[in-house]
Wavefront OBJ file of the C-alpha trace (Angstrom):
o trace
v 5.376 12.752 -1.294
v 3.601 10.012 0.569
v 3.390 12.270 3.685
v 2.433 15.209 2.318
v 1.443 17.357 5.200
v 1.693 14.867 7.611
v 3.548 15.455 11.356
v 5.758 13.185 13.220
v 7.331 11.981 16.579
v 10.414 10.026 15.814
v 12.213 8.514 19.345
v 15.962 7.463 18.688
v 16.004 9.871 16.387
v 19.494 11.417 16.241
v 21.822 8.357 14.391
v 20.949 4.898 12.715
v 17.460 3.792 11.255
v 15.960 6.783 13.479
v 17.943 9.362 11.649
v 17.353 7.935 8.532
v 13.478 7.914 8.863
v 13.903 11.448 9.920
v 15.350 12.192 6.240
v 13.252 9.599 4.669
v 9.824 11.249 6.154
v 11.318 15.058 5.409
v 11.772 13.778 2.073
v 8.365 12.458 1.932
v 6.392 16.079 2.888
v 6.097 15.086 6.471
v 6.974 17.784 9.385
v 9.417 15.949 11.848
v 10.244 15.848 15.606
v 13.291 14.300 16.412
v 13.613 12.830 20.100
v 16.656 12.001 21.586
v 19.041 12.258 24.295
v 21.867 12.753 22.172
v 21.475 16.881 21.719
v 24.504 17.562 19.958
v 23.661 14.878 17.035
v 19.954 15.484 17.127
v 20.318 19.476 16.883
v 22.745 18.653 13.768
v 20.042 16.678 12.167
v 17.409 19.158 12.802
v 19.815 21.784 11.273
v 20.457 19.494 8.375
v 16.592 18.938 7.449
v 15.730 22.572 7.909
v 12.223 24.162 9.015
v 10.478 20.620 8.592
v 12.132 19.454 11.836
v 12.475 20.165 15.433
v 14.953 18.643 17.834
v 13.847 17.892 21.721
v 15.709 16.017 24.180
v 14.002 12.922 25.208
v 14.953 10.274 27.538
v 12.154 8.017 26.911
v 12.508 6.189 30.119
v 11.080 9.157 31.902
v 7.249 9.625 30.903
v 7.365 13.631 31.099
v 9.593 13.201 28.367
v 7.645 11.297 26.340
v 4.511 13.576 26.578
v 6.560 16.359 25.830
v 8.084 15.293 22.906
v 4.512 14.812 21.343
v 3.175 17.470 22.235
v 6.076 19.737 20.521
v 4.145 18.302 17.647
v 1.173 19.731 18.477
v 2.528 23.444 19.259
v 5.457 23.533 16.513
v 3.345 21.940 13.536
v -0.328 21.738 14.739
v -1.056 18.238 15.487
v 0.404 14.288 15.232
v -0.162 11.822 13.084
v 2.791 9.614 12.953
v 4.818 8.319 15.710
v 7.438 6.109 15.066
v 8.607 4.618 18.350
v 12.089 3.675 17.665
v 14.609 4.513 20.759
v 15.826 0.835 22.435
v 19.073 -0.325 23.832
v 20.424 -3.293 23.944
v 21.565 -6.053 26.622
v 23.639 -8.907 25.514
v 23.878 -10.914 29.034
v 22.735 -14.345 29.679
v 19.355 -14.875 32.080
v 21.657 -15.748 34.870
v 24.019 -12.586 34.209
v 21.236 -9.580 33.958
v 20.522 -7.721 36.939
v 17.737 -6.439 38.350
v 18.657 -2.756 37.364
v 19.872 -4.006 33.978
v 16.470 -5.346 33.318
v 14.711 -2.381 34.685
v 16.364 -0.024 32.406
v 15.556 -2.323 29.216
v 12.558 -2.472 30.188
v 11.540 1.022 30.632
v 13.556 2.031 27.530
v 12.266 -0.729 25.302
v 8.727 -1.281 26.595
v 7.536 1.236 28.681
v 8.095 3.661 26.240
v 6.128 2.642 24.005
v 3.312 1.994 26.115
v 3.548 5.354 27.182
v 4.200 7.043 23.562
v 0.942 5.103 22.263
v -1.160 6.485 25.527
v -0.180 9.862 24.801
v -0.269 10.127 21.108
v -4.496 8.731 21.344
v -5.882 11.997 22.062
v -2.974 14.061 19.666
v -4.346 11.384 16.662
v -7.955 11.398 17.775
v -7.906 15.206 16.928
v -6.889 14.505 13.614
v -9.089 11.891 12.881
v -6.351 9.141 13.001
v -2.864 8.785 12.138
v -0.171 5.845 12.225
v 1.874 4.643 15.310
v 5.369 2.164 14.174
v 6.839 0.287 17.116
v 10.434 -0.696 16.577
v 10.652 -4.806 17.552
v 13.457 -6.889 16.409
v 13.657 -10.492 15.064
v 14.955 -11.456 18.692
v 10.642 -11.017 19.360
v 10.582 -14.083 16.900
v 13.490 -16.424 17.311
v 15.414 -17.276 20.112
v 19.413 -16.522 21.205
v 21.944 -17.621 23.865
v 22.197 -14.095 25.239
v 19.655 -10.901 25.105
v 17.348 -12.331 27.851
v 16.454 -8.654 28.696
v 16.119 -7.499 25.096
v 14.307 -10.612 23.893
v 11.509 -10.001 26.926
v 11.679 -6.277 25.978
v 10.880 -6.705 22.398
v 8.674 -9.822 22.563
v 6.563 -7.334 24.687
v 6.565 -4.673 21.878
v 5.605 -7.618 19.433
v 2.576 -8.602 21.271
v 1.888 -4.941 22.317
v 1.138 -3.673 19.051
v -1.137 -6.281 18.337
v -3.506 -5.505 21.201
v -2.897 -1.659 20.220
v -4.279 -2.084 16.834
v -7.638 -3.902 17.593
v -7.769 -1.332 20.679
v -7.312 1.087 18.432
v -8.850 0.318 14.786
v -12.469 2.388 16.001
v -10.082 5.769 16.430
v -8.694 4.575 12.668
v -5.237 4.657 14.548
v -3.212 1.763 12.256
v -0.745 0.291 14.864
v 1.881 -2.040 13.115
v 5.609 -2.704 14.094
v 8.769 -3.673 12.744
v 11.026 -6.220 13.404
v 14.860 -5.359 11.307
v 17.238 -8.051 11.419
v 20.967 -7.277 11.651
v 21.642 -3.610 10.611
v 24.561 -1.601 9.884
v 24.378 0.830 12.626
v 26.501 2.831 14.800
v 24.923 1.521 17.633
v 25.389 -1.954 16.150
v 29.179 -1.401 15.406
v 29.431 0.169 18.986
v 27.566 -2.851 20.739
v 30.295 -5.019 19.214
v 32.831 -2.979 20.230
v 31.970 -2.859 23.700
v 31.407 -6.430 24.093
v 33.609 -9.014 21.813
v 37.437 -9.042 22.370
v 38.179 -9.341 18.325
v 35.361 -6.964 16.492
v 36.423 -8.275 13.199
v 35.893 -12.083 14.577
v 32.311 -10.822 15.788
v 31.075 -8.958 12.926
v 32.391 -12.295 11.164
v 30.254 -14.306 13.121
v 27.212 -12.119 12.774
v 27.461 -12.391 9.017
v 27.762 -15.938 8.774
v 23.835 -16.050 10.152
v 22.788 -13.591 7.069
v 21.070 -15.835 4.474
v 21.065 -12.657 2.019
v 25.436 -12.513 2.543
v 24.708 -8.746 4.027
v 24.018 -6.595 6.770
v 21.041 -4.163 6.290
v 20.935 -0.934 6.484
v 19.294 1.911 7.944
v 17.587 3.673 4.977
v 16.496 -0.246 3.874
v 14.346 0.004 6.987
v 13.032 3.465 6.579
v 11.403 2.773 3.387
v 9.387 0.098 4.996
v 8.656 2.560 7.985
v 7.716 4.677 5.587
v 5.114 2.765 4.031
v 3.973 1.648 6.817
v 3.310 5.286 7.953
v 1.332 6.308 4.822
v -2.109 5.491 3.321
v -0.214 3.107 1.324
v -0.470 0.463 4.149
v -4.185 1.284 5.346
v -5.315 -2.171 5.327
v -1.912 -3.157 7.512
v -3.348 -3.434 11.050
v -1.358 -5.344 13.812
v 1.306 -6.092 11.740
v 5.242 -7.365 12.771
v 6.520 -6.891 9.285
v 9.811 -8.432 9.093
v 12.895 -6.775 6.988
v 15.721 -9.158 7.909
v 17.121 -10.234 4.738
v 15.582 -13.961 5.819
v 17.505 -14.296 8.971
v 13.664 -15.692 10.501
v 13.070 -18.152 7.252
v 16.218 -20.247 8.306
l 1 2 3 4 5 6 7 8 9 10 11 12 13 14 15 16 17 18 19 20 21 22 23 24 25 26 27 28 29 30 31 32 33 34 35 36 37 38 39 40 41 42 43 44 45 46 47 48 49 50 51 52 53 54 55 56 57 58 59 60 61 62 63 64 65 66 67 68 69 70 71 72 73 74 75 76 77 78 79 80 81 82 83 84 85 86 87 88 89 90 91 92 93 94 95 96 97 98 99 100 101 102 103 104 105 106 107 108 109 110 111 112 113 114 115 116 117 118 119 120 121 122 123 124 125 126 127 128 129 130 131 132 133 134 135 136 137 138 139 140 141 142 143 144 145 146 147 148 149 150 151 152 153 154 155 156 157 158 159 160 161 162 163 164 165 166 167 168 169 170 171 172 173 174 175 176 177 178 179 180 181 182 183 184 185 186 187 188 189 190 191 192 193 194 195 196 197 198 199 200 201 202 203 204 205 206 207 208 209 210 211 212 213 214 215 216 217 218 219 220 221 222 223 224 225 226 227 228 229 230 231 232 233 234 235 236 237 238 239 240 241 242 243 244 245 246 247 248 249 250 251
């Protein structure tokens, strides 16, 4: 019960590693807001996890959203002191293929969101003497592909982000780390390939064939580590990108 008593904004929260740091924080004491845009999946989760959790739509491109999600926090379970910004999409197209309103939209989902989520969530953690903020970044922050131009600026902006939060932030005792998954096993993953590769079997192939550990990860791999990183476990973790990606960066 690592976060015994503990309250938190989760973005992305209604499917993949979202969803399953819902369950893992529930499971850990912690009271739980789950923002997303998908309602119907969200509600279902909040149903499923019972009076620790509260579902509120949240399109985290929109900054009204953002605020309101943590302040449901406040009202529903008297204060924050974990937010786990999670929600992203992806982009898979080349530098000379993304659009301007492609890159927009990656951008404010990816980036400004987070910017935003940590600028709220001061004054909520400030109340409570501190707390712990998790940005979701991805290995693509770290190593380089022939596609994802939007994504890789989106997430290399989280990366750096979080570092600047955490020494802007270490005075308030706010610990501001992120992580950065490799290749996991996600709906949204499996849907991603869908949409874009002609064979999915040939893809999902292709994208094992880069996994030094011979595996995908999964969801509730990455929740423990949010986890962690949420609790007094991980006080003296400040600025971190902690890698889980089965040592698809060591290669």
């Amino acid at each position: 019960m690592r976060l015994q008593d503990k309250v938190a904004v989760i973005t992305g929260a209604s499917n993949g590693i979202g969803a399953a740091t819902a369950r893992k924080f529930v499971a850990e004491g912690a009271s739980v807001i789950l923002a997303d845009i998908h309602e119907e999946a969200g509600q279902a989760l909040a149903d499923e996890l019972g009076d620790a959790a509260q579902f509120i739509f949240c399109d985290v491109g929109r900054v009204p959203d953002i605020r309101a999600a943590l302040d449901r926090a406040e009202q529903a379970f008297g204060g924050l002191d974990i937010l786990f910004n999670n929600a992203a999409i992806q982009s898979v197209h080349t530098f000379e293929q993304t659009s301007e309103e492609e890159w927009q939209e990656i951008i404010d989902i990816n980036l400004k969101s987070v910017f935003f989520g940590i600028q709220h969530a001061i004054p909520l953690m400030r109340k409570r003497g501190g707390g712990a903020i998790i940005n979701t970044s991805s290995t693509f922050a770290i190593v380089g592909s022939p596609g994802y131009a939007a994504y890789h600026a989106s997430k290399g902006g989280v990366s750096s982000m979080t570092r600047g939060a955490a020494i802007s932030l270490i005075k308030d005792n706010i610990r501001v780390n992120a992580i950065c998954p490799g290749t996991i096993m996600t709906p949204g993953l499996q849907a991603g390939v869908r949409k874009t590769a002609d064979d999915y079997d040939a893809a999902m192939a292709s994208y094992m064939a880069l996994q030094p550990l011979g595996r995908f990860g999964t969801a509730e791999e990455i929740a423990a580590v949010v986890a962690f990183l949420a609790s007094d476990e991980a006080s003296f973790i400040v600025g971190a990108n902690v890698t889980a990606d089965g040592a698809y960066t060591v290669v």
